[in-house]
LUMGU-976485 format. One record per residue (C-alpha): y, z, x; residue number from 1; residue in one letter. Coordinates in nm, 4 decimals. Layout:
REM residues N
v,w,u,num,residu
Y,Z,X,NUM,a
...
***
This chain:
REM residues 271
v,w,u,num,residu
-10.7304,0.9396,7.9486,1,x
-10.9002,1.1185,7.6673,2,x
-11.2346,1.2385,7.6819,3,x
-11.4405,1.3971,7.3385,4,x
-11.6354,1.7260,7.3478,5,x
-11.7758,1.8143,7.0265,6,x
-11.5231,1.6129,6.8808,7,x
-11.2862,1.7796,6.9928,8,x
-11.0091,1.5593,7.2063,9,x
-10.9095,1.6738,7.5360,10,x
-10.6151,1.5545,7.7936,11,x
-10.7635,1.5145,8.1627,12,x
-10.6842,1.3947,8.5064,13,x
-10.8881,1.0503,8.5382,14,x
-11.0370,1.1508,8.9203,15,x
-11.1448,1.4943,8.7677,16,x
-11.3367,1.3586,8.4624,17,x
-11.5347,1.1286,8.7334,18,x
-11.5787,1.4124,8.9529,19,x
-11.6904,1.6106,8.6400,20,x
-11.9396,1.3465,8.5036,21,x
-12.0878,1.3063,8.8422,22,x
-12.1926,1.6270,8.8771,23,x
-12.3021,1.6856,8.5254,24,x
-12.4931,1.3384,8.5741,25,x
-12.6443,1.4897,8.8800,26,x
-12.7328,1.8317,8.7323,27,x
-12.8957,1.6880,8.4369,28,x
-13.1050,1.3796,8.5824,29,x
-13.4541,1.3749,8.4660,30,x
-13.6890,1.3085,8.7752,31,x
-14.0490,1.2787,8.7708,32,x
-14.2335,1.3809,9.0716,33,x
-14.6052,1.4558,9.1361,34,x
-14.6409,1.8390,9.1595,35,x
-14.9595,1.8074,9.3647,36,x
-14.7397,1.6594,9.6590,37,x
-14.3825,1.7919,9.5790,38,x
-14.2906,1.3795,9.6352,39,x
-14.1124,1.2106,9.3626,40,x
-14.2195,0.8815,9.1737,41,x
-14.0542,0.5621,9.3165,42,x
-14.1311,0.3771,8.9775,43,x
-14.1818,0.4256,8.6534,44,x
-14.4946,0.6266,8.5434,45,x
-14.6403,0.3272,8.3054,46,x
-14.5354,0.0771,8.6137,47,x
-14.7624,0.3092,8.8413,48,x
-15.0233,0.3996,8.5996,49,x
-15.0524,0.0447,8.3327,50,x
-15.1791,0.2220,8.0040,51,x
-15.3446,0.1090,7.6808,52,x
-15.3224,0.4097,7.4845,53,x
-15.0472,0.6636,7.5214,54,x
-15.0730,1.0219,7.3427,55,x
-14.7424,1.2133,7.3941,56,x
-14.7014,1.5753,7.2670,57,x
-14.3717,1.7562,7.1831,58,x
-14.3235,2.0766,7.1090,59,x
-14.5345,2.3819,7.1762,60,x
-14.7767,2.3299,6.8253,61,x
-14.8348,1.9699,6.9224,62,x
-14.9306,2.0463,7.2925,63,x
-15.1370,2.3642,7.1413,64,x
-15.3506,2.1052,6.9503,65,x
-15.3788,1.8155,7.2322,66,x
-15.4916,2.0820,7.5154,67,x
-15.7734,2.2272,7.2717,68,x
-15.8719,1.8905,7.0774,69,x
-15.8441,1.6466,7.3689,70,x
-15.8069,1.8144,7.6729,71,x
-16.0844,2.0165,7.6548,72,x
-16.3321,1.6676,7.5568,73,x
-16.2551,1.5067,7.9307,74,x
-16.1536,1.5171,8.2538,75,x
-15.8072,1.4778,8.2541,76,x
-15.6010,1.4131,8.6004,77,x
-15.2014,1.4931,8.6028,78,x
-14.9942,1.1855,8.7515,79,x
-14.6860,1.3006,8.7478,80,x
-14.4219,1.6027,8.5935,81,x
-14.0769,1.5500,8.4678,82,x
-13.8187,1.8180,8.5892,83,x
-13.5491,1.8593,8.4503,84,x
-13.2757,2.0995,8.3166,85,x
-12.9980,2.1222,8.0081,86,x
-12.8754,2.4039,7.8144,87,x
-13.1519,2.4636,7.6345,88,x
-13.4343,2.4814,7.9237,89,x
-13.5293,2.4476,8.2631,90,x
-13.8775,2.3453,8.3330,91,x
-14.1528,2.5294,8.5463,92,x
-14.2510,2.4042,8.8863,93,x
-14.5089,2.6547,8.8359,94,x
-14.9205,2.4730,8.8937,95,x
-15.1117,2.6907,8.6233,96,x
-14.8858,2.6965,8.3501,97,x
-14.8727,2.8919,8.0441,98,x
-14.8057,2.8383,7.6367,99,x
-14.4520,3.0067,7.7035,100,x
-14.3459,2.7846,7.9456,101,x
-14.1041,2.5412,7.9316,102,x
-14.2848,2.2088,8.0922,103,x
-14.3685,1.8080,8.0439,104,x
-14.6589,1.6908,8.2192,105,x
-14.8556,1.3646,8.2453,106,x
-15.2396,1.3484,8.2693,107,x
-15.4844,1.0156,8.2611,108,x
-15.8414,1.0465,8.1399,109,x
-16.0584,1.0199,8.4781,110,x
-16.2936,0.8174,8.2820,111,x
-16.0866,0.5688,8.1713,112,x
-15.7479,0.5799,8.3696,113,x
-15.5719,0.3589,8.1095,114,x
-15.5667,0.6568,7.8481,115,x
-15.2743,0.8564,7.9358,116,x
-15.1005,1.1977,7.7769,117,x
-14.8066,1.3588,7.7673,118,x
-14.7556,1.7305,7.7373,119,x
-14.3827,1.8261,7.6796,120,x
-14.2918,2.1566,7.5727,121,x
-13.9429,2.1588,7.6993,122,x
-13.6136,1.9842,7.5374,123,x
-13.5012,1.6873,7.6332,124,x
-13.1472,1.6603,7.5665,125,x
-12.9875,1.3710,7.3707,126,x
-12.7658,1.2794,7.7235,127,x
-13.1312,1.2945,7.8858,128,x
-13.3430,1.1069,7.6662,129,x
-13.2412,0.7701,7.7660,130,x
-13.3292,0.8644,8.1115,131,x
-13.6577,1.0132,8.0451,132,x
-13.7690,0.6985,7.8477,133,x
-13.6496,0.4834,8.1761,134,x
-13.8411,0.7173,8.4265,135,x
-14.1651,0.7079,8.1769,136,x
-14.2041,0.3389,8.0073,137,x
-14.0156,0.1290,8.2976,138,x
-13.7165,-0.0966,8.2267,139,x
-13.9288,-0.3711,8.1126,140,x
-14.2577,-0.1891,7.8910,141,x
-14.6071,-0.3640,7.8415,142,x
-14.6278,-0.4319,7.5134,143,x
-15.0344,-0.4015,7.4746,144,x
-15.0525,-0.0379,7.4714,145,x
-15.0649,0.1687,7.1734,146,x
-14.8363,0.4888,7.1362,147,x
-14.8767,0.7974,6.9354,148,x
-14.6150,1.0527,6.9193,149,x
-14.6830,1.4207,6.7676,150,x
-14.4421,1.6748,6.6648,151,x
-14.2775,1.9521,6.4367,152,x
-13.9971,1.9751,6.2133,153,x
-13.9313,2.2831,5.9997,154,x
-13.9752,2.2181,5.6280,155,x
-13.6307,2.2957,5.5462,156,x
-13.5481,1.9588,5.6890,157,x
-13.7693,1.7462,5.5023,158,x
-13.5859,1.5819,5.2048,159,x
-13.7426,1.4894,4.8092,160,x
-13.6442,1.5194,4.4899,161,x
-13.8918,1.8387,4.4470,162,x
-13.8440,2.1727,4.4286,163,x
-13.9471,2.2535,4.8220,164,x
-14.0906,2.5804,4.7061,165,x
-14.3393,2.3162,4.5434,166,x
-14.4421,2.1911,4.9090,167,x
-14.7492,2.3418,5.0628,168,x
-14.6957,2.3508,5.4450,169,x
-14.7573,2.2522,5.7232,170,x
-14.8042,1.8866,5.5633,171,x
-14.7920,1.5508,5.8187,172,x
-14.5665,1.2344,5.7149,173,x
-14.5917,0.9689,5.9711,174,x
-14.3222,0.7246,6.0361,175,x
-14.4709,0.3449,6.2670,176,x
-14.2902,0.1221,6.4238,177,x
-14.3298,-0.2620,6.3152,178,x
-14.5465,-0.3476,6.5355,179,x
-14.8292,-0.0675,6.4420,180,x
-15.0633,-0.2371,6.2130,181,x
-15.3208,0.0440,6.1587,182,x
-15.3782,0.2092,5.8701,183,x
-15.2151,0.6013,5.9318,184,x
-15.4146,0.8365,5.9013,185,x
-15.1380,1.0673,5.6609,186,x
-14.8592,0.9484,5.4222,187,x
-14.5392,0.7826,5.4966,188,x
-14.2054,0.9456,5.5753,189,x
-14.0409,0.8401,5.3212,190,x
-13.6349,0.7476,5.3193,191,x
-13.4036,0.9070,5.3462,192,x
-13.5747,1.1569,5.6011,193,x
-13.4473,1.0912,5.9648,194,x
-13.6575,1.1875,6.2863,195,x
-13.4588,1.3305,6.5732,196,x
-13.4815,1.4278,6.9421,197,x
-13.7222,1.2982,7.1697,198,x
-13.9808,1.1768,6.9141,199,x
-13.6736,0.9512,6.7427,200,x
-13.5807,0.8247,7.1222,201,x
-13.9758,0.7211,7.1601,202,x
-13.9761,0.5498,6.8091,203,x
-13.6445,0.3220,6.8718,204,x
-13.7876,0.2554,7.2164,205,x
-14.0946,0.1249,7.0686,206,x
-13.9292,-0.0483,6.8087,207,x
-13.7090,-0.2289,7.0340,208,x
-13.9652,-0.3328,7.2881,209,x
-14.2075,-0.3794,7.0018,210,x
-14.4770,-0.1632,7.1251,211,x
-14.6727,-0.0383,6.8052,212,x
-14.6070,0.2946,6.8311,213,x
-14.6870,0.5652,6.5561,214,x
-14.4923,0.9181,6.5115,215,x
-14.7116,1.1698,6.2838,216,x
-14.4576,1.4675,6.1858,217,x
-14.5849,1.8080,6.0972,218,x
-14.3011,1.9909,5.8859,219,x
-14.4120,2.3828,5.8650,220,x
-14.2232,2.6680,5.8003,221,x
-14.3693,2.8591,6.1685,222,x
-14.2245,2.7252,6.4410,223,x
-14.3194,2.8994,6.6683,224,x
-14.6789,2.8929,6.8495,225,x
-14.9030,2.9119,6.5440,226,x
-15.3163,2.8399,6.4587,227,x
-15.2483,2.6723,6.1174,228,x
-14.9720,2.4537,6.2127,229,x
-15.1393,2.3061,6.5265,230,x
-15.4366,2.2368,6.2984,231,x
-15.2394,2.0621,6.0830,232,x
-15.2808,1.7546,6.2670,233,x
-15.6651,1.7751,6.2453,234,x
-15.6652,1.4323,6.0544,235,x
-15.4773,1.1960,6.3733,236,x
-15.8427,1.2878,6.5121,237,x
-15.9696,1.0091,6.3041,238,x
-15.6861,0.7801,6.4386,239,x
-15.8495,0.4530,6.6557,240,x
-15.5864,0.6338,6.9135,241,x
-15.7816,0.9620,6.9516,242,x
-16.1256,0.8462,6.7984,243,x
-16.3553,0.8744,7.0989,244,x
-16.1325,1.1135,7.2864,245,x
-16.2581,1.4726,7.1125,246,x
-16.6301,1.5451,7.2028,247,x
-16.6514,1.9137,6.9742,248,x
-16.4727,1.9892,6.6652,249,x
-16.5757,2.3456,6.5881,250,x
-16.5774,2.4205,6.9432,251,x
-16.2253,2.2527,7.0068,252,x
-16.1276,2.4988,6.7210,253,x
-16.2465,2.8127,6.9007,254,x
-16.0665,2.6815,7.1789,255,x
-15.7478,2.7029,7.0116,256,x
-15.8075,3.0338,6.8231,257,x
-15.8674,3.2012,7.1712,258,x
-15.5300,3.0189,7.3235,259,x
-15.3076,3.1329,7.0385,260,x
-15.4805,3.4816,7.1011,261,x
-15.3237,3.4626,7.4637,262,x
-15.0211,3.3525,7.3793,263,x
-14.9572,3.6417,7.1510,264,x
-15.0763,3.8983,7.3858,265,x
-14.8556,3.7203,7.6896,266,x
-14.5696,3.7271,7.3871,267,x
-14.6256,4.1286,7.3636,268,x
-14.5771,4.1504,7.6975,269,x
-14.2336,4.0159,7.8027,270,x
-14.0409,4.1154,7.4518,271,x
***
């Protein structure tokens, strides 16, 4: 039997291969767990925890600007932590975790349990994604809940007829499912861009299960941890999604000046 790596054909023993994809399967399942009690979740997190609006962050710019904008405006409980591990990271078992950490956490507002946020920092690999959405939305999703998806490309990968030295970033497109009927609160995504990684996995999912669902896409040229480009997704605070969930503005601000500040000096002090 032939199996493809990279594209590249290879010749193998049929027991080894199932040997081989067991334990690869193995080493690379995503489990969610609650940290709080080291015991792992026996269903899905929506199953557990029904939501009507569902805020996930990925990438360390995105979860910059939810932990200073939202975060700090409630009381926010975590229900549950993915682990998980691929080439790329391992995530932190660690309870007080830092910008430089590689981690994907779930929190629900204690004042209204059926708001619910996702901080993910770490890569999800494209073997791991399907598993991740199973472990988060259930095999069978609600469909009156409301998801919003946040995230960074690099402006390199953003496609248009323009000269890109014309573009002034960071800049947000946002890309909906069907189903989302709101007004966004940036301009479309327009073809033939392509979304990729987790944030693409979430958006299919959506489609599919026709959940409106709404991915706003901050392409900047910093990639790393960086004031400007989490603030570049200021306007989703006026989304029906967020409305109501950031108290303080100027103080939210401050807030994320003085975390990009520690991030820096905790930068200077491991390189």
């Amino acid at each position: 039997s032939n199996m493809t790596f990279h594209g590249e054909c290879v010749n193998q023993n049929p027991d080894k291969v199932a040997l081989l994809l067991s334990f690869v399967s193995c080493v690379r399942e995503v489990r969610l767990f609650r940290r709080q009690t080291k015991t792992s979740l026996e269903v899905s997190l929506l199953e557990k925890y029904p939501c009507s609006k569902f805020v996930i962050a990925i990438g360390n710019n995105a979860v910059a600007f939810l932990s200073s904008f939202v975060m700090n405006s409630g009381v926010w409980e975590e229900v549950g932590c993915a682990r998980l591990w691929n080439e790329w990271c391992r995530t932190t078992d660690a309870v007080h975790l830092s910008p430089a950490d590689a981690f994907c956490v779930f929190y629900h507002l204690k004042s209204n349990p059926s708001v619910l946020l996702c901080q993910c920092s770490c890569y999800v690999a494209e073997d791991q994604q399907y598993q991740w959405l199973e472990k988060v939305f259930g095999s069978c999703p609600r469909k009156n809940m409301q998801v919003t998806v946040l995230t960074c490309r690099h402006v390199t990968d953003y496609k248009t007829s323009e000269s890109t030295s014309s573009l002034h970033s960071p800049f947000l497109k946002a890309l909906k499912t069907e189903n989302f009927k709101e007004p966004p609160c940036c301009s479309l995504l327009e073809q033939p861009n392509i979304v990729h990684d987790l944030p693409a996995a979430v958006l299919s999912y959506c489609q599919v299960w026709k959940i409106p669902a709404i991915l706003y896409l901050c392409y900047t040229d910093v990639m790393k941890l960086d004031l400007i480009t989490a603030g570049a997704f200021k306007p989703v605070l006026s989304s029906r999604s967020l409305k109501g969930l950031v108290k303080n503005i100027p103080q939210s601000t401050e807030i994320l000046k003085k975390l990009m500040t520690t991030n820096e000096i905790q930068s200077n002090i491991y390189t």
